[in-house]
N, C-alpha and C positions, 0 to 999 in steps of 0.2 A: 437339674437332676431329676430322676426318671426315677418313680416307686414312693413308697407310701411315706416317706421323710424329706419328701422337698418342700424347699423354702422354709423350715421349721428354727425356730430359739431353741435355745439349750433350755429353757425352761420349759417349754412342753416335753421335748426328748425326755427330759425328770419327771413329768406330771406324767405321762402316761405306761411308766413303768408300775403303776401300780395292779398289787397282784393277791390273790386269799391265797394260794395254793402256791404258786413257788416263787416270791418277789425278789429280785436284784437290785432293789433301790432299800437300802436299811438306814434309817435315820433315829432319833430320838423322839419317842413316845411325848403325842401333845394332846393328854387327856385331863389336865387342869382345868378347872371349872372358869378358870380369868380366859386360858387360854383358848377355849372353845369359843368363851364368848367372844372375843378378839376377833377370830376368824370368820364367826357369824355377822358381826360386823361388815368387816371385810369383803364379805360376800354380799351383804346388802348392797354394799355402796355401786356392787358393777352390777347386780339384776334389770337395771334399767337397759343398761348397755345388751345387755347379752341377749333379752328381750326383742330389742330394736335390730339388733344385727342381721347383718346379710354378708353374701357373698362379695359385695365392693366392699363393706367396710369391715369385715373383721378382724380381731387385731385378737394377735394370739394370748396377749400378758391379761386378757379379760378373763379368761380359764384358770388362772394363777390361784386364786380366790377358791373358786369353785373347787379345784384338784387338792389344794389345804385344808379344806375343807371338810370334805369328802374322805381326806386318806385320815382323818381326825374320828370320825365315825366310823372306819375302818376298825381302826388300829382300837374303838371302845367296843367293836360287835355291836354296835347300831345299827343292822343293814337297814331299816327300815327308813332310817333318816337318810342314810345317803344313797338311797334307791333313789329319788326323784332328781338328787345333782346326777347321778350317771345318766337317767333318763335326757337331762339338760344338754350334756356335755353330746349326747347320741345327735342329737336333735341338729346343734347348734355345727358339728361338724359333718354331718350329713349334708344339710344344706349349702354349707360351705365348699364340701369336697365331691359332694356326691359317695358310692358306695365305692371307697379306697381304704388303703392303707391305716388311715385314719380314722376314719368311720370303723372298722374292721377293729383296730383298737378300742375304741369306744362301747362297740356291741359288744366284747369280749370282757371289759369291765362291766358293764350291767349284767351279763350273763354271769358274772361269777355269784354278787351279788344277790341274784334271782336263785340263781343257787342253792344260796344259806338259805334264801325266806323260802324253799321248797315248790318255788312257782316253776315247774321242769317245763313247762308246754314253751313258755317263750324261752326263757334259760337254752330251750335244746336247739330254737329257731335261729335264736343268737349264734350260739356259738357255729350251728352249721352253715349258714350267710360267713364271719368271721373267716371260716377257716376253706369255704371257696375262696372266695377273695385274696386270702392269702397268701393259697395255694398258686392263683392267676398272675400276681400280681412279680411284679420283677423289686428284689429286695437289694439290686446289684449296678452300680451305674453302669449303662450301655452293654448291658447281658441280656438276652432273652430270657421271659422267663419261660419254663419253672425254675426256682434258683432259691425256695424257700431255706432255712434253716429251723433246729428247735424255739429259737429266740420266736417265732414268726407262726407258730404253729402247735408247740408244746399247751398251751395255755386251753385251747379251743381242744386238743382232743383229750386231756387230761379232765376237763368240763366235762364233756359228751361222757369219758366213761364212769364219772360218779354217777351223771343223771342214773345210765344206764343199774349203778349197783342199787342207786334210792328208787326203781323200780321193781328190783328183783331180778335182774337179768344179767348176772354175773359173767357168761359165756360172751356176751353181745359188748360187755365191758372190759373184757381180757383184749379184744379185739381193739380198741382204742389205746389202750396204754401198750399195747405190745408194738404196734404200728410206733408211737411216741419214743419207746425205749428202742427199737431197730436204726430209728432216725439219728436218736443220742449217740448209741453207740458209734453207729458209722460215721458222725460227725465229730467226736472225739478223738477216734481211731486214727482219723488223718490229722487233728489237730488236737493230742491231748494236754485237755484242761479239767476236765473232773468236773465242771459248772454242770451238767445237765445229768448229766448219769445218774448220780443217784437218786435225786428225785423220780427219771421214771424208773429206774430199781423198785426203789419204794413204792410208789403208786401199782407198779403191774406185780411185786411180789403181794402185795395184801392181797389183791386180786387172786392170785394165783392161792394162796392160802384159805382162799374164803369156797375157793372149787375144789379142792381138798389135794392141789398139787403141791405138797409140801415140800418135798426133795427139791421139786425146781424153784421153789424160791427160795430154798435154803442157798441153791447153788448161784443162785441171782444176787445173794445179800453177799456172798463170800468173795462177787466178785468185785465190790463195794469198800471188804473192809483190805482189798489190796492198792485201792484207788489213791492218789497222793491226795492231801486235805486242801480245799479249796476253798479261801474266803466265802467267796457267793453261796455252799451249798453244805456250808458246817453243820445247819440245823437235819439238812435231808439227810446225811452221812449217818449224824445222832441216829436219828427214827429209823435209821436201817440196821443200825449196830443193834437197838433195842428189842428190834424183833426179831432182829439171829437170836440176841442174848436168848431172848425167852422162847425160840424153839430150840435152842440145844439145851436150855434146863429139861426140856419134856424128852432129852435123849440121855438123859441123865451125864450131859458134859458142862457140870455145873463150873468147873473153873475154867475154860475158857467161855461160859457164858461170864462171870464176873470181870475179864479182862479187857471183855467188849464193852461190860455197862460202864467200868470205867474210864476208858475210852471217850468214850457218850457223852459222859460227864463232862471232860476236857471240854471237849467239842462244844457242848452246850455253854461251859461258862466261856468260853475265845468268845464264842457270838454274843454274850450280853456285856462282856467286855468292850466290844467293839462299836457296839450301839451308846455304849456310855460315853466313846469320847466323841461321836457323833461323826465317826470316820464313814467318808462315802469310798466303800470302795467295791 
């Protein structure tokens, strides 16, 4: 197979769904003080391995460790600590694949991470390496590419346009999530599923609010709250419902702002229902 997922376990395919801003891999919170250490452990025991490795011998269940690891510091707002597993994970697949697929996943989680810690100069280098590559690469067995989708792309320009608003350049950031949200749409449109919409709803209406286009994100959020509900994207649905809510309180349409908050609420408690029985879905 041809593109940035050959020869792969299903246990990478899992590891490297991990995401700050919009994740499709929801599991059960591992922030137990046994349980961290457990993991830490764990990850000792393959540092030698992962150290040594090369391209004849890597074996992919040595990452296993590292990705539990890491999404453990995640899920506590550690970035700091799991800044130098993503560093590892960059490194280790780099050499292995060279600048693919893979690699391109890997820059894409360190760049979120750099993110949070405010370090934008690499964060922005990441995520734009990332999302050429992405853009290059064929995501489609025996299709030429370009043949990206959201799943392949969302992440990297979604990146790009916060850097841009944590500089101050809200105009240059509309431009990133709009591009993200034309993609969703048109990708839905011929296959609707509701995974991706609302997220860049979300993402390009704050934008769009923060430039004082409020009508059009109002009409962005409304086209959200006609959307069918979609396991993967309950929590973005919420966060879009709650920002109509509170710009139709400031139009004085205070009962259907309360019909959306709760709404919201539904929405919010399904997704921590879901996490509870540790359903991947």
């Amino acid at each position: 197979m041809n593109g940035p997922f050959r020869n792969k376990t299903p246990e990478f395919l899992t590891a490297l769904t991990l995401s700050l801003s919009m994740t499709l891999l929801i599991g059960a919170p591992m922030t137990a003080a046994a349980d961290l250490k457990n993991l830490e452990a764990a990850y000792g025991q393959v540092v030698p391995k992962l150290k040594a490795c090369s391209k004849s011998n890597f074996n992919w269940d040595w990452l296993t460790p590292l990705n539990n690891l890491e999404r453990c510091y995640l899920q506590e707002g550690n970035y700091q600590a799991a800044e130098p597993l993503a560093r590892e994970r960059l490194r280790i697949l780099t050499l292995t694949f060279g600048q693919d697929g893979n690699s391109a996943s890997a820059m894409t989680n360190l760049a979120e991470i750099l993110l949070k810690l405010n370090k934008l100069d690499e964060a922005e280098q990441l995520f734009k390496t990332a999302l050429s590559i992405n853009k290059q690469e064929s995501h489609v067995y025996g299709q030429p590419a370009p043949n990206f989708g959201c799943q392949h792309v969302s992440r990297q320009l979604t990146g790009l346009g916060h850097i841009c608003l944590k500089r101050g350049k809200a105009q240059d950031a509309e431009l990133f999530f709009r591009e993200n949200y034309d993609l969703a749409l048109k990708e839905e449109q011929e296959r609707p599923r509701a995974i991706y919409t609302p997220q860049a709803c979300l993402e390009l209406g704050k934008c769009l609010q923060e430039t004082g286009k409020t009508g059009e994100a109002m009409a962005l959020y409304e086209k959200v709250v006609q959307l069918p509900v979609n396991a993967h994207s309950q929590t973005a649905k919420a966060a879009v419902l709650r920002n109509y809510a509170d710009l139709l309180k400031k139009t004085g349409k205070a009962g259907q702002a309360g019909r959306l908050l709760e709404e919201a609420k539904k929405l919010e408690e399904s997704h921590k229902a879901m996490n509870r029985s540790q359903l991947d879905y």
